[in-house]
DRENDO-1510 file (C-alpha; in Angstrom, 1 decimal, always signed):
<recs>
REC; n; res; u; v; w
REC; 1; UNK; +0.0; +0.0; +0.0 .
REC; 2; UNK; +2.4; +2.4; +0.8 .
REC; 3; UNK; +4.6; +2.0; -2.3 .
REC; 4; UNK; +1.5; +2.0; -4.3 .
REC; 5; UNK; +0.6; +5.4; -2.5 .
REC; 6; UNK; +4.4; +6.9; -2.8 .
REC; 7; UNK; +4.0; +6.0; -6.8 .
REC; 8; UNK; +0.8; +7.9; -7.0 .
REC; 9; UNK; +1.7; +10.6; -4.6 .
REC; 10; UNK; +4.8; +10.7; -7.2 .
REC; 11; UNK; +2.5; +11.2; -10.0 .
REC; 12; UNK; +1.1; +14.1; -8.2 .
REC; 13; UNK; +3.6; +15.7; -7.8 .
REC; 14; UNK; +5.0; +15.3; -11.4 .
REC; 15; UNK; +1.5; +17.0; -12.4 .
REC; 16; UNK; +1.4; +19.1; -10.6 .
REC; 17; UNK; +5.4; +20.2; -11.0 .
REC; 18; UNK; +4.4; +20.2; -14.6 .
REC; 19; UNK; +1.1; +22.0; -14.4 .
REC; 20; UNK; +3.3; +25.4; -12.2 .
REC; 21; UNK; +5.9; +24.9; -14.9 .
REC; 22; UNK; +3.5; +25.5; -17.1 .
REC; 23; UNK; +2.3; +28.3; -15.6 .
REC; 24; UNK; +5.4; +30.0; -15.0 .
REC; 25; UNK; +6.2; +29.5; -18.4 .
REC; 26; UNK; +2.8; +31.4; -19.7 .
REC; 27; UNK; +3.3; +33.9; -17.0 .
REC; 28; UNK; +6.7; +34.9; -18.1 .
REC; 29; UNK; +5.7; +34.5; -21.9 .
REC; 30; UNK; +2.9; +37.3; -21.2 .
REC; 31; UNK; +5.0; +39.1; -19.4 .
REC; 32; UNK; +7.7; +39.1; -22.2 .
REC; 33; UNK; +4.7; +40.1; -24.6 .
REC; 34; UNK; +3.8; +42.7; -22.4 .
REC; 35; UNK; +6.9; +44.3; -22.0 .
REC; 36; UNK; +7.9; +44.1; -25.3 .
REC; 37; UNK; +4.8; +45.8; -26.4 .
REC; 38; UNK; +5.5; +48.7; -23.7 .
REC; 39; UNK; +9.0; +48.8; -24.8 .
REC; 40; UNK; +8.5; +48.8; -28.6 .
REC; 41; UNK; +7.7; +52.3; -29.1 .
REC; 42; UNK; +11.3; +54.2; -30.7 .
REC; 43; UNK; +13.7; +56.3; -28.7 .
REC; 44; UNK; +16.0; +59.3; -29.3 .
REC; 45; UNK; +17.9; +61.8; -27.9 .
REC; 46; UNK; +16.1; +65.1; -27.1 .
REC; 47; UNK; +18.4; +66.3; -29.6 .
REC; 48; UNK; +17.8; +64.3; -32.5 .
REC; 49; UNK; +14.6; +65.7; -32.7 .
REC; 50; UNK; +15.1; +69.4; -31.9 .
REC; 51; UNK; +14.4; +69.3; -28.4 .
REC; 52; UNK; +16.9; +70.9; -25.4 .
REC; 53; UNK; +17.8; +68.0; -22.9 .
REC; 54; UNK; +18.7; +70.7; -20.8 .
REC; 55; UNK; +15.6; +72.7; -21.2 .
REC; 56; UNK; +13.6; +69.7; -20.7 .
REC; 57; UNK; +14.9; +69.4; -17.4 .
REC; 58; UNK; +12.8; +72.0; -16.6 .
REC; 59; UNK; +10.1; +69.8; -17.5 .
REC; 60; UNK; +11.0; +67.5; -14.7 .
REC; 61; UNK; +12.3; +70.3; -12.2 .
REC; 62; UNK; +8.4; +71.6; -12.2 .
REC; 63; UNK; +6.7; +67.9; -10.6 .
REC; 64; UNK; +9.6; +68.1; -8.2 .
REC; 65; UNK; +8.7; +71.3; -7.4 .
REC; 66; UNK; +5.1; +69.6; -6.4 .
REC; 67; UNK; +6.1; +66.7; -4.9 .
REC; 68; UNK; +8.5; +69.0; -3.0 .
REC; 69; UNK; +5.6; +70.6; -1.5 .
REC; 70; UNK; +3.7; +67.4; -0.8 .
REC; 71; UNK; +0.9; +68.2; -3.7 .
REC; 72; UNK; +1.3; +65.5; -5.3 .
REC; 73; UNK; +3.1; +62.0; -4.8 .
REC; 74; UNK; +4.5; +60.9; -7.8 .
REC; 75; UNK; +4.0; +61.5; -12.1 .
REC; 76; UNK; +5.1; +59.6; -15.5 .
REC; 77; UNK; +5.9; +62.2; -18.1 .
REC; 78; UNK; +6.1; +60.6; -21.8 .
REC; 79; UNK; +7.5; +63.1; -25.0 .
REC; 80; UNK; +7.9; +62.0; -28.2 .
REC; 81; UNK; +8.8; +64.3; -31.2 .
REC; 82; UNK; +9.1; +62.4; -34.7 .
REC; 83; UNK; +7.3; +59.5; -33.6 .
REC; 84; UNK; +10.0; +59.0; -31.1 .
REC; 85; UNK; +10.3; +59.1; -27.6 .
REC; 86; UNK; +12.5; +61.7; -26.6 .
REC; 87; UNK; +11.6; +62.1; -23.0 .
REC; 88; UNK; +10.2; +59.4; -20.5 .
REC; 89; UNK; +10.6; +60.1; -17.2 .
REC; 90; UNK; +9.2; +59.2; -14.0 .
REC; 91; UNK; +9.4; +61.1; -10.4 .
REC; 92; UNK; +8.2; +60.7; -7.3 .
REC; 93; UNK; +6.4; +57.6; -5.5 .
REC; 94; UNK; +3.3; +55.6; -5.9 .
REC; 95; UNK; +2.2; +57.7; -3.0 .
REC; 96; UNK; +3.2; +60.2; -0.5 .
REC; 97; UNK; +5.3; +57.6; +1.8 .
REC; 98; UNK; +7.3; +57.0; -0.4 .
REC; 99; UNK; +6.6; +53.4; -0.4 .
REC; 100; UNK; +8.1; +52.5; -3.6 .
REC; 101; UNK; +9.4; +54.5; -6.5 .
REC; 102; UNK; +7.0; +56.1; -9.2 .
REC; 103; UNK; +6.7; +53.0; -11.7 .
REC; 104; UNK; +7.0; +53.4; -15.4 .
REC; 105; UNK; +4.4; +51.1; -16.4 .
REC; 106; UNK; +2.0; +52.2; -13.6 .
REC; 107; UNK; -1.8; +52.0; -14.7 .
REC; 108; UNK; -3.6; +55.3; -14.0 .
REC; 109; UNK; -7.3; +55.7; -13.7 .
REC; 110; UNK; -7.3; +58.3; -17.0 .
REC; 111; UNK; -11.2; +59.4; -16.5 .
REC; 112; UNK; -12.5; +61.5; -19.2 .
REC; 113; UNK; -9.1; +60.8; -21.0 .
REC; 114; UNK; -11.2; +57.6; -21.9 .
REC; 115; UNK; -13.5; +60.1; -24.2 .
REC; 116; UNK; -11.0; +60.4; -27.0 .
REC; 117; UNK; -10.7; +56.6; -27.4 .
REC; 118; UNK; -14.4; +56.4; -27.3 .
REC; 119; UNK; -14.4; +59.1; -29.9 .
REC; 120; UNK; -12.1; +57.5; -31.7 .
REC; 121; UNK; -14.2; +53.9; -32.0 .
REC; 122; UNK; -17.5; +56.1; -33.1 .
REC; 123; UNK; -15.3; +57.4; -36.2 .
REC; 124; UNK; -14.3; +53.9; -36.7 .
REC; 125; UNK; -17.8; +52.8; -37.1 .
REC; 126; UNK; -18.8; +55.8; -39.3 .
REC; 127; UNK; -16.0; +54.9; -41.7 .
REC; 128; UNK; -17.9; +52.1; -42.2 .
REC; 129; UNK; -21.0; +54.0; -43.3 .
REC; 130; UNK; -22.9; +52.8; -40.4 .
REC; 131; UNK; -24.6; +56.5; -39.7 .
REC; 132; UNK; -24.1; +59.7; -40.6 .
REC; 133; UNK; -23.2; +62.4; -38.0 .
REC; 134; UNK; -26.1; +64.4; -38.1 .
REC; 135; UNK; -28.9; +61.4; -37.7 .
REC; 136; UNK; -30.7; +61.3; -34.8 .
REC; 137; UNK; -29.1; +59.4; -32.2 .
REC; 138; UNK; -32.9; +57.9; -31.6 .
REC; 139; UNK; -32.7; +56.3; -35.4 .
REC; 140; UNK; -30.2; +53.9; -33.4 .
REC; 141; UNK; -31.0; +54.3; -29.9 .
REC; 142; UNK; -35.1; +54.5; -29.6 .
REC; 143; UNK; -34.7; +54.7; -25.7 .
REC; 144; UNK; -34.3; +58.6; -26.3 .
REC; 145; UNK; -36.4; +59.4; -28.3 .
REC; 146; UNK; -39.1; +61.6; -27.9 .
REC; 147; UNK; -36.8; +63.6; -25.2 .
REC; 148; UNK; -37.8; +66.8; -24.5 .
REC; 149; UNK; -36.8; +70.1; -22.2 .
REC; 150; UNK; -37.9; +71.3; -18.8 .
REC; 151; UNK; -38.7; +74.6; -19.7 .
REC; 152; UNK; -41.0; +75.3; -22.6 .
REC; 153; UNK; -38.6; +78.3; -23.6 .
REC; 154; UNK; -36.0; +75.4; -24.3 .
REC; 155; UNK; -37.9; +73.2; -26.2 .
REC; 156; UNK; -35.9; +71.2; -28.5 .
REC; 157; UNK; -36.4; +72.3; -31.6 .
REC; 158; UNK; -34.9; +68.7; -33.1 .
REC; 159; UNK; -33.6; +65.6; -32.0 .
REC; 160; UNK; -29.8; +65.0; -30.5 .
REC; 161; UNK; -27.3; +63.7; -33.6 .
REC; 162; UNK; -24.5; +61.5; -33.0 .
REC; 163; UNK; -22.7; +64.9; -33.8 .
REC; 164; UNK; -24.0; +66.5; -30.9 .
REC; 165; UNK; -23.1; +63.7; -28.4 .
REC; 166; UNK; -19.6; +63.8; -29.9 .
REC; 167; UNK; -19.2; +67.4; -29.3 .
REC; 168; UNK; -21.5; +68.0; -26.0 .
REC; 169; UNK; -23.9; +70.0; -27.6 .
REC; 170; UNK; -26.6; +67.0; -26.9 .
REC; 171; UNK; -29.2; +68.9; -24.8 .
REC; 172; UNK; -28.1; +66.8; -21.5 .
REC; 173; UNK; -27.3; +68.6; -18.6 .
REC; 174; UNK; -23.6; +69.6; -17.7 .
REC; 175; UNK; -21.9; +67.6; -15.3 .
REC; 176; UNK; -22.8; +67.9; -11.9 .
REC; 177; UNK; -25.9; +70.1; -13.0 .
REC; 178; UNK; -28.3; +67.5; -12.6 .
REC; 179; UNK; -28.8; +64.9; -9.2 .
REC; 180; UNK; -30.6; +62.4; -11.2 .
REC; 181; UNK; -28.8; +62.3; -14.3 .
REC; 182; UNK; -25.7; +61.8; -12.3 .
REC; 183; UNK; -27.4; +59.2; -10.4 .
REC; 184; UNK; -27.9; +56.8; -13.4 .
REC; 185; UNK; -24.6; +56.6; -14.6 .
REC; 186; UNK; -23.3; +56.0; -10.7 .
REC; 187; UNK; -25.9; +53.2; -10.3 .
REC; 188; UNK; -23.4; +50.2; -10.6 .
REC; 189; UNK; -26.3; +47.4; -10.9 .
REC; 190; UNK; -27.4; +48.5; -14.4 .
REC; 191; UNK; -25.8; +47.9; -17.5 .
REC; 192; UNK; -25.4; +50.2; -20.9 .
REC; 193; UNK; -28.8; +49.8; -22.1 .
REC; 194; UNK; -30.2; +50.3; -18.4 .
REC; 195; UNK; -28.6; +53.2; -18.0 .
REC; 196; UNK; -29.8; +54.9; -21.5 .
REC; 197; UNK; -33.4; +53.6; -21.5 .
REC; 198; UNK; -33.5; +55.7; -17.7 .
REC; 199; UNK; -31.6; +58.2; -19.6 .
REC; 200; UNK; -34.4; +58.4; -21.7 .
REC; 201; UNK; -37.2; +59.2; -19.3 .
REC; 202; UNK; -35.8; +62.3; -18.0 .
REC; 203; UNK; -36.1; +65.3; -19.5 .
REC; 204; UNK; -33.4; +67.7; -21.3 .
REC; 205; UNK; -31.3; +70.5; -20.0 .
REC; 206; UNK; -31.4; +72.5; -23.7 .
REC; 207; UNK; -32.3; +72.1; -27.3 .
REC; 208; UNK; -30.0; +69.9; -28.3 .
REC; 209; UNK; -26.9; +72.2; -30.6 .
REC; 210; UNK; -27.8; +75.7; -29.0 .
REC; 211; UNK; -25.4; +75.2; -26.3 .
REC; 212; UNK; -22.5; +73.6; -25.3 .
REC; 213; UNK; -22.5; +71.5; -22.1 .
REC; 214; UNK; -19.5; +68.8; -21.1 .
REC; 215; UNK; -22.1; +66.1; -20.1 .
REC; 216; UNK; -22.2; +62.1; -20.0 .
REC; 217; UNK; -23.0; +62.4; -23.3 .
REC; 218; UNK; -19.8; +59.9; -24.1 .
REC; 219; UNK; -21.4; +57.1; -21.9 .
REC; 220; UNK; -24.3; +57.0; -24.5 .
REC; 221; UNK; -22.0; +57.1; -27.6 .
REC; 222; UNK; -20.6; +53.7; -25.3 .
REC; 223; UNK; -24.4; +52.1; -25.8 .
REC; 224; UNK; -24.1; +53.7; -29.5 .
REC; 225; UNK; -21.2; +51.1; -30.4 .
REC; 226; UNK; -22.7; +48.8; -28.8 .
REC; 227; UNK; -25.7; +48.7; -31.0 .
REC; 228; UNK; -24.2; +49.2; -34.1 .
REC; 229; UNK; -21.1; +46.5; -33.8 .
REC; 230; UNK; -23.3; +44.1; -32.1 .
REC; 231; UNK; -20.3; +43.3; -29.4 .
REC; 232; UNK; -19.9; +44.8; -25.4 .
REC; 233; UNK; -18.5; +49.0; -25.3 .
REC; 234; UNK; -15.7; +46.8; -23.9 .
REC; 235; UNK; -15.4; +44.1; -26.3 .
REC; 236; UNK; -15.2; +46.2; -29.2 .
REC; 237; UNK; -12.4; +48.3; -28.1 .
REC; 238; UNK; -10.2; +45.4; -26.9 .
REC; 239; UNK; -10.4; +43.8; -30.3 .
REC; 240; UNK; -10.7; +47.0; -32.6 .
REC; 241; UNK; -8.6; +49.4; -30.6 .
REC; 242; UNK; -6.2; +47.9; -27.7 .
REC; 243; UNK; -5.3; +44.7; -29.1 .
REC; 244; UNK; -4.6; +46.2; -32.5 .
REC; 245; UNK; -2.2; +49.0; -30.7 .
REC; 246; UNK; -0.3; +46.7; -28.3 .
REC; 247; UNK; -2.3; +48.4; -25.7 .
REC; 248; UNK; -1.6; +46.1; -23.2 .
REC; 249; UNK; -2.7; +47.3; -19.8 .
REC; 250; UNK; -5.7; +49.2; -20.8 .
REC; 251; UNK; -9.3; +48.4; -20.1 .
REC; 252; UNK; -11.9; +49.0; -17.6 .
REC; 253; UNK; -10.4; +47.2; -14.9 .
REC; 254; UNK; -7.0; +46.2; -13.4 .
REC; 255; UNK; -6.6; +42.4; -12.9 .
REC; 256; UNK; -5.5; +41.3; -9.3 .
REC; 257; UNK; -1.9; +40.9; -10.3 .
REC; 258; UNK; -1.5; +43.9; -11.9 .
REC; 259; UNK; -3.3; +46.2; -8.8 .
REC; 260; UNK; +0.3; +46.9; -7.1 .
REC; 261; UNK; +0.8; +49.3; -10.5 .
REC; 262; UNK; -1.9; +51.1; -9.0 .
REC; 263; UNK; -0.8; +54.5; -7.4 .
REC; 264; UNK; -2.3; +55.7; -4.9 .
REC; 265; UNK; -5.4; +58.9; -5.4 .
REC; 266; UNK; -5.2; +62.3; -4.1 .
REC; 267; UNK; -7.3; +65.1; -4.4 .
REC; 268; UNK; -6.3; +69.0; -4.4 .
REC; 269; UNK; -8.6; +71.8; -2.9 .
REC; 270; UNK; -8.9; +75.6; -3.4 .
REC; 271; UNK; -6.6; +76.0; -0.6 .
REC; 272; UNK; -4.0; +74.7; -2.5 .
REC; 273; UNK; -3.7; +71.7; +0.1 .
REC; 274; UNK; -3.4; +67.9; -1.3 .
REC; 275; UNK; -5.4; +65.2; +1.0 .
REC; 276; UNK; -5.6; +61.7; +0.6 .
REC; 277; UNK; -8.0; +59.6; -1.4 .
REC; 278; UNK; -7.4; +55.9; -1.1 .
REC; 279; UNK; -4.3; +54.5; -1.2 .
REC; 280; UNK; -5.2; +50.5; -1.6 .
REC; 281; UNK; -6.9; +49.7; -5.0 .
REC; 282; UNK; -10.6; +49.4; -4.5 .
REC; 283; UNK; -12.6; +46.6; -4.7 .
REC; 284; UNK; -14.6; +48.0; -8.0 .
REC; 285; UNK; -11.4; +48.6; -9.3 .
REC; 286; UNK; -9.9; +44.9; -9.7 .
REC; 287; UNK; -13.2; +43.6; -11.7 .
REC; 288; UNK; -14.8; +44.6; -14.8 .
REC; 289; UNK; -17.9; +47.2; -14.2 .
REC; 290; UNK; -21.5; +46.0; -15.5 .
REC; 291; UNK; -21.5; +49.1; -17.8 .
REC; 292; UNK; -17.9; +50.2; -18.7 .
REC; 293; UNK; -18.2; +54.1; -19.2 .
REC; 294; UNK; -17.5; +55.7; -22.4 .
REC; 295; UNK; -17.2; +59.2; -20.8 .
REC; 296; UNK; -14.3; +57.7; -18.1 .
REC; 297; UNK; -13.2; +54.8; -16.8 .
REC; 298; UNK; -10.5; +53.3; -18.2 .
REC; 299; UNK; -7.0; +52.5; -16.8 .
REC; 300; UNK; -3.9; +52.6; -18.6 .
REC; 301; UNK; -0.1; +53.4; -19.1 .
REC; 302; UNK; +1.6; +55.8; -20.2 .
REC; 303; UNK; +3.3; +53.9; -23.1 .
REC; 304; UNK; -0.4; +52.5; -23.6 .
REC; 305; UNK; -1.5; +56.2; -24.4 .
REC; 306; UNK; +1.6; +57.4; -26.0 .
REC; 307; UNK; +0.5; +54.7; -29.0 .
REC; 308; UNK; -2.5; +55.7; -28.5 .
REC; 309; UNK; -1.9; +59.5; -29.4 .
REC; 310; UNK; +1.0; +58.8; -31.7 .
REC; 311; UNK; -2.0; +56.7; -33.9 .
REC; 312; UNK; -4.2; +60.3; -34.2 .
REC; 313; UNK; -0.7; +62.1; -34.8 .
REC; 314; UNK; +0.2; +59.9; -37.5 .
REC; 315; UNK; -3.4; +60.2; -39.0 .
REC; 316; UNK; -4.9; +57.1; -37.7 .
REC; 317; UNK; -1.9; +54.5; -38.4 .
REC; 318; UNK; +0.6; +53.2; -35.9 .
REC; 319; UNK; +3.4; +50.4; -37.0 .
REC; 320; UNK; +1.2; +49.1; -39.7 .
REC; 321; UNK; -1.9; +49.4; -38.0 .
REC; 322; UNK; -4.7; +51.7; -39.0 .
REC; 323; UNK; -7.8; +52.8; -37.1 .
REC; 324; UNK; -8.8; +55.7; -39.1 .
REC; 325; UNK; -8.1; +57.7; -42.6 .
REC; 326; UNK; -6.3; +60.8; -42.5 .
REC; 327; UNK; -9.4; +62.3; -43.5 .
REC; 328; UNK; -11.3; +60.7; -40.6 .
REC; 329; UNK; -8.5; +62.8; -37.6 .
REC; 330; UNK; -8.8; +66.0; -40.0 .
REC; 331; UNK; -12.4; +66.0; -39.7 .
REC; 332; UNK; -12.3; +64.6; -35.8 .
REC; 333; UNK; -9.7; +67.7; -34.5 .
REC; 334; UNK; -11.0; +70.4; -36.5 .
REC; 335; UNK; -13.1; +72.8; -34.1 .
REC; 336; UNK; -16.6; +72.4; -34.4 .
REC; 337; UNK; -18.2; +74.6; -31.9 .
REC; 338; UNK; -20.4; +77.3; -33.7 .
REC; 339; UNK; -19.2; +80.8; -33.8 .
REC; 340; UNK; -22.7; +82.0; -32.8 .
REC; 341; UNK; -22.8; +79.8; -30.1 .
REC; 342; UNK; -22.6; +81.4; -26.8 .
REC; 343; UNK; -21.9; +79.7; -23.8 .
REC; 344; UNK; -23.6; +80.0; -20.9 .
REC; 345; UNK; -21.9; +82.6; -17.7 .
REC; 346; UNK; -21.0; +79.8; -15.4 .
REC; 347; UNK; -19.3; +77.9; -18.0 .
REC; 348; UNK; -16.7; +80.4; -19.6 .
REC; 349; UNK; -14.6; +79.1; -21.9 .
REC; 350; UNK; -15.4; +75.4; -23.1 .
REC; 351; UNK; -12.2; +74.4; -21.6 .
REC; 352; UNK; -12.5; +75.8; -17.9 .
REC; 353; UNK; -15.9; +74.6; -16.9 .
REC; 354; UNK; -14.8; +70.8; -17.9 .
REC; 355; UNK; -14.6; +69.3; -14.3 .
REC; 356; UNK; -11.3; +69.5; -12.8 .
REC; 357; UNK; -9.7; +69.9; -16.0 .
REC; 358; UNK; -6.7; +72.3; -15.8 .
REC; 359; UNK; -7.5; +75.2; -18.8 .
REC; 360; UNK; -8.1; +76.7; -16.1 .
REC; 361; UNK; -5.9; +78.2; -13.7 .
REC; 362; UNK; -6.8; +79.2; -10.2 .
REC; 363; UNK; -6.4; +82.7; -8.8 .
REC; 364; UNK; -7.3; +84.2; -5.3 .
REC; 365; UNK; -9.2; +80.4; -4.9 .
REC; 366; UNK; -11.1; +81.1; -8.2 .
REC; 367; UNK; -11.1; +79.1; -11.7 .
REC; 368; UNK; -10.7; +81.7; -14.3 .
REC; 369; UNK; -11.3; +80.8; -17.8 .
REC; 370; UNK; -8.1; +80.5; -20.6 .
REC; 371; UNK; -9.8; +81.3; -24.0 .
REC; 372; UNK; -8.4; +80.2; -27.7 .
REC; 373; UNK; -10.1; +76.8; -27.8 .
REC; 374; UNK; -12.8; +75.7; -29.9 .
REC; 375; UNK; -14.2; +72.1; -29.4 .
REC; 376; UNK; -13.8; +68.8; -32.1 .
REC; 377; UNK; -15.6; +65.4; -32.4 .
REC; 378; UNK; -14.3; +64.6; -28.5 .
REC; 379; UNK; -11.2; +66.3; -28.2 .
REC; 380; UNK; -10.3; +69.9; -27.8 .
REC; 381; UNK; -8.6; +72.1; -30.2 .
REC; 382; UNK; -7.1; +75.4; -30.1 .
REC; 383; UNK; -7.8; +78.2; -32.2 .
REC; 384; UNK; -6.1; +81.1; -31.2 .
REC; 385; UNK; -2.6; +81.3; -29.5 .
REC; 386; UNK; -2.8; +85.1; -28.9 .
REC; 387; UNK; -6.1; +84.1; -27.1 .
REC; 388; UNK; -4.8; +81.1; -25.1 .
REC; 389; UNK; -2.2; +82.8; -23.8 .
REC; 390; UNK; +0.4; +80.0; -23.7 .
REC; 391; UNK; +2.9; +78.3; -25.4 .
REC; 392; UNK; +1.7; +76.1; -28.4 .
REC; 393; UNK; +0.5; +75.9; -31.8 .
REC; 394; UNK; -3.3; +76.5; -33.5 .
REC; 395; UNK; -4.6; +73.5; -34.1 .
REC; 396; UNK; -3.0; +71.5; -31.3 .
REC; 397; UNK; -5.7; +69.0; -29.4 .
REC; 398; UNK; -6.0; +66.6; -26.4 .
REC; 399; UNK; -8.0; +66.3; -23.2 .
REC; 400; UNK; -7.7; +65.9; -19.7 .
REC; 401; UNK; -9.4; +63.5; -16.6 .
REC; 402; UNK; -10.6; +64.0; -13.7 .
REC; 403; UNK; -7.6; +62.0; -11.8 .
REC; 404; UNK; -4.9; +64.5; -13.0 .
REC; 405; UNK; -3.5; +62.9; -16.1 .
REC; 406; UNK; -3.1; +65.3; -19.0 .
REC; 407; UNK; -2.3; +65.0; -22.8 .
REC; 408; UNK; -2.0; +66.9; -26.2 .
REC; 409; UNK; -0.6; +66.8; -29.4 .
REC; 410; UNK; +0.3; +69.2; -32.2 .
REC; 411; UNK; +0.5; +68.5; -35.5 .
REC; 412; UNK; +2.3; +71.2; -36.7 .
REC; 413; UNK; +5.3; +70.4; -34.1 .
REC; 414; UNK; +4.8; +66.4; -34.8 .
REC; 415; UNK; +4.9; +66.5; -30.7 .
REC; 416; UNK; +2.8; +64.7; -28.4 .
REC; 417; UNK; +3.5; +65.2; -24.5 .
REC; 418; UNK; +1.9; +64.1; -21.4 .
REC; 419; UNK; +2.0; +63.5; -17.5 .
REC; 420; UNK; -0.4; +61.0; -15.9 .
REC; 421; UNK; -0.4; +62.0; -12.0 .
REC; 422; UNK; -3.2; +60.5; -9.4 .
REC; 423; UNK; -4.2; +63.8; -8.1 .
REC; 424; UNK; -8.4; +65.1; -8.2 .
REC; 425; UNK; -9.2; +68.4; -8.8 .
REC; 426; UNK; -5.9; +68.9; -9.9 .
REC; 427; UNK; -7.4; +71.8; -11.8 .
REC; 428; UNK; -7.3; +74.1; -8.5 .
REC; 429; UNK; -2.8; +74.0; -9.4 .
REC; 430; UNK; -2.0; +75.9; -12.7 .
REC; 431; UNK; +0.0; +72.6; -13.8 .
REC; 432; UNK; -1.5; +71.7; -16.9 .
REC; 433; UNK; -0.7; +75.0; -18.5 .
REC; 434; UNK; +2.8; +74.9; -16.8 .
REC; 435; UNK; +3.4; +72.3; -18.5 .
REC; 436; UNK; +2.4; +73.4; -21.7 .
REC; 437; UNK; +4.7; +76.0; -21.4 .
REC; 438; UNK; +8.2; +73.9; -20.0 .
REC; 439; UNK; +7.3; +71.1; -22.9 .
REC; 440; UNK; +7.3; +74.1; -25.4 .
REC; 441; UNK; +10.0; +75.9; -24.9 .
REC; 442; UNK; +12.5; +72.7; -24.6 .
REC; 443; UNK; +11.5; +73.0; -28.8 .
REC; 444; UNK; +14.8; +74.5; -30.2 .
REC; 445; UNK; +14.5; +73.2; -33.5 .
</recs>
């Protein structure tokens, strides 16, 4: 008996020696991939591509300026200039105790960063002559149709287009502006087409294209692919966007063994004081939500998102790999936004009154509005540099979250620069224009 039990035991452990090498193999086989994919994005000196290593030192100088005065913990900066990566630096810790240093491949909570991507699969799906951008969203969603304004004065005078959602001029109500629209899109228990068909029974804040309102508007373009490619939001963009782009470590949740890349959240106030948010990952954060959120919600890298950019830069192709025509980005970053079109008081500028997105600079503990931007098909775009007031170029684009991660990229300087930090209302610091200015004038060629 016991021999017979020492041979089987035996076999058990061969299987089971087998089965771990096995999975130490895979794991280090995805890991290769992974890394390889994060890695495969080309380098060059700051110089090579007109750029001042010692000027971009001031680049870096600024977050340690921050994290000197305990605003923020820690940042990832990515620069590439000529489809190369110039500058890729990262300061700081994955949170104020300096626990462990700020990781390069650390997976941020991008927010509303998430809009251009979601953007960015709508054009996809148009390319494919599966609507026009001025149909009725209701042709495609019938949940909304029918939708009409509180006040009769601001009775829609037609429907909300797939345009409008695109470019917030829907006729929903402005972030924040309204409890119960907020309140479906927090409800965790419904999915996509829960969430729209509640949508649909409450009323509008405008008629839809008189006014521009940054809204959830993204989360129903989210529903919109949905019904138009037949797949999940989140299905559709891992097969047709991240896979495609070796985005690796981007989605709407962070698997368990990737939640120590998680830095820890911080939020700034008008006092110019940084508190603590959470440092552990939460719990909603490690599985994938019922309704993945076009509007924000995804986590990814910084090398994720530099491919990610460099695609629109390069006019919709990255190593091979296209997304969308030339023609498709011109039509997707040129501004929109009616000239007629006024905005209402307590908005300003279409840039300031996005929440906690810094094109707006805080002075005496108020947001005051930068002008010289007009608005795409989910991206901003500037229009005026005498009117912006910074460094930069017409016609340069990108977008902002909520968590403090911050992107743009200009054409005419084949540039595209960013910083992903875990800081809310980072909009009450004036970094996102600081750094528009210390990324511009490391340009010396």
């Amino acid at each position: 008996m016991a021999k017979g039990f020492d041979m089987k035991h035996t076999k058990v452990q061969r299987k089971t020696h087998s089965l771990m090498v096995i999975a130490v193999v895979s794991f280090c086989f995805l890991f290769s991939i992974e890394n390889s994919f994060a890695q495969s994005f080309p380098k060059a000196s700051p110089e090579s591509v007109g750029l001042s290593s010692e000027r971009l030192d001031r680049v870096d100088a600024l977050f340690e300026s921050y994290m000197a005065d305990d605003r923020m913990a820690g940042a990832v900066i990515a620069i590439a200039r000529d489809g190369k990566l110039a500058h890729f630096q990262t300061i700081g810790g994955m949170d104020m105790q300096d626990t462990q240093p700020m990781r390069g491949d650390a997976i941020f909570r991008m927010a509303s960063m998430t809009k251009p991507i979601t953007s960015t699969a709508v054009l996809m799906l148009y390319e494919e002559g599966h609507f026009q951008l001025e149909d009725p969203v209701s042709w495609y969603i019938p949940e909304l149709a029918g939708m009409t304004a509180e006040s009769e004065e601001d009775e829609p005078n037609r429907e909300m287009s797939i345009r409008d959602l695109l470019m917030h001029t829907s006729g929903l109500p402005g972030n924040g502006q309204d409890p119960e629209h907020n309140e479906i899109w927090r409800n965790l228990d419904l999915t996509l087409q829960e969430q729209v068909a509640e949508l649909g029974q409450e009323s509008l804040a405008y008629s839809p294209g008189t006014d521009w309102r940054y809204s959830e508007a993204t989360n129903v373009l989210g529903y919109f692919i949905e019904v138009l490619s037949g797949k999940p939001f989140n299905v559709f963009l891992s097969e047709r966007v991240f896979g495609p782009l070796g985005m690796v470590d981007t989605d709407f949740f962070v698997p368990q063994y990737k939640a120590h890349r998680l830095p820890a959240v911080y939020g700034g106030t008008r006092e110019g004081v940084t508190e603590e948010l959470w440092v552990e990952p939460r719990e909603s954060e490690l599985r994938m939500p019922k309704a993945p959120r076009g509007t924000g919600g995804l986590f990814s890298t910084a090398h994720d998102y530099l491919r990610f950019s460099q695609m629109l830069l390069n006019g919709g192709e990255l190593d091979g790999v296209r997304l969308l025509s030339p023609k498709t980005v011109e039509l997707m970053v040129a501004d929109h936004l009616p000239s007629h079109m006024n905005l209402p008081g307590d908005y300003g500028n279409p840039l300031c009154r996005i929440i906690e997105v810094g094109i707006c600079q805080v002075t005496n503990n108020t947001i005051d509005s930068l002008g010289g931007y007009g608005f795409g098909l989910g991206v901003r775009v500037r229009t005026s540099l005498s009117e912006s007031q910074f460094l930069g170029s017409v016609g340069e684009y990108g977008w902002a979250g909520a968590y403090g991660t911050y992107f743009f990229i200009d054409p005419e300087e084949d540039l595209v620069a960013m910083f992903l930090v875990q800081l809310r209302s980072s909009g009450f610091f004036p970094i996102f224009r600081q750094f528009n200015n210390v990324v511009y004038q490391s340009i010396v060629n």
